[in-house]
Each structure stands twice: as C-alpha cells, then as structure tokens.
N, C-alpha and C positions, 0 to 999 in steps of 0.2 A: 643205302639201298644198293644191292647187289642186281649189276643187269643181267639178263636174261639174254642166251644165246639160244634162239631159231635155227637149228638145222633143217635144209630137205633135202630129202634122198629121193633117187628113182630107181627102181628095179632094173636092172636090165635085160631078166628075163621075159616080164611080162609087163612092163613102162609106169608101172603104179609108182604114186608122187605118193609120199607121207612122210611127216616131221617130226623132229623127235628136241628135245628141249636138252640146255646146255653141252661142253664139247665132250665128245665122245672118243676116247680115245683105241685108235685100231678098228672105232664101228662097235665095241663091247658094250654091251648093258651094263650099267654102273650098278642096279640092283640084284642082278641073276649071275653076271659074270658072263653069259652066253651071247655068242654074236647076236645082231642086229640082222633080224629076217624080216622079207617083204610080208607085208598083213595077209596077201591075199595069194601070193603062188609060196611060201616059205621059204622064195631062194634068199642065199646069204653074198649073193654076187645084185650088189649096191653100189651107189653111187653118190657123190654130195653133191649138189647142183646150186645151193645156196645156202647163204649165211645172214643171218640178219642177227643185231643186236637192240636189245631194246631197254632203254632204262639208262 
C-alpha cells in the first residue's frame, strides 16, 4: 500500500486553508498542468503550511 501525502496550502491573498493530496511539484496540477489556484479568490500566490503522511 502506497501512503498518501496531505498537503495544506494557504492563500496569501485572501488566508483560505485548502488541501490538496500527494506531492506537487512547483504547486503544478498533476492532472491539467496548470498552477495550483486558491478555490475561492483564484490567486496562484500559495503557500504549504503542512504535510501530513498517512499510510
């Protein structure tokens, strides 16, 4: 079994917490290619505030 890596990111423009799963590298979507934007203001200035592994 493969562990699972928890990231959380915070906005810094507008402080929204939201996580995104295994490691990401540069903050890129592993699916789309396109950076890693807040859900709720779409800034792409983020931050990683933790890491959790689980498994």
């Amino acid at each position: 079994m493969t562990p699972i890596v928890l990231l959380t990111f915070k906005c810094v423009k507008c402080g929204r917490k939201f996580a995104a799963t295994s490691r990401i590298a540069c903050y890129v979507n592993p699916y789309t290619g396109e950076p890693i934007v807040c859900p709720d203001c779409g800034s792409e200035e983020i931050v990683e505030i933790e890491t959790l592994q689980v498994g």
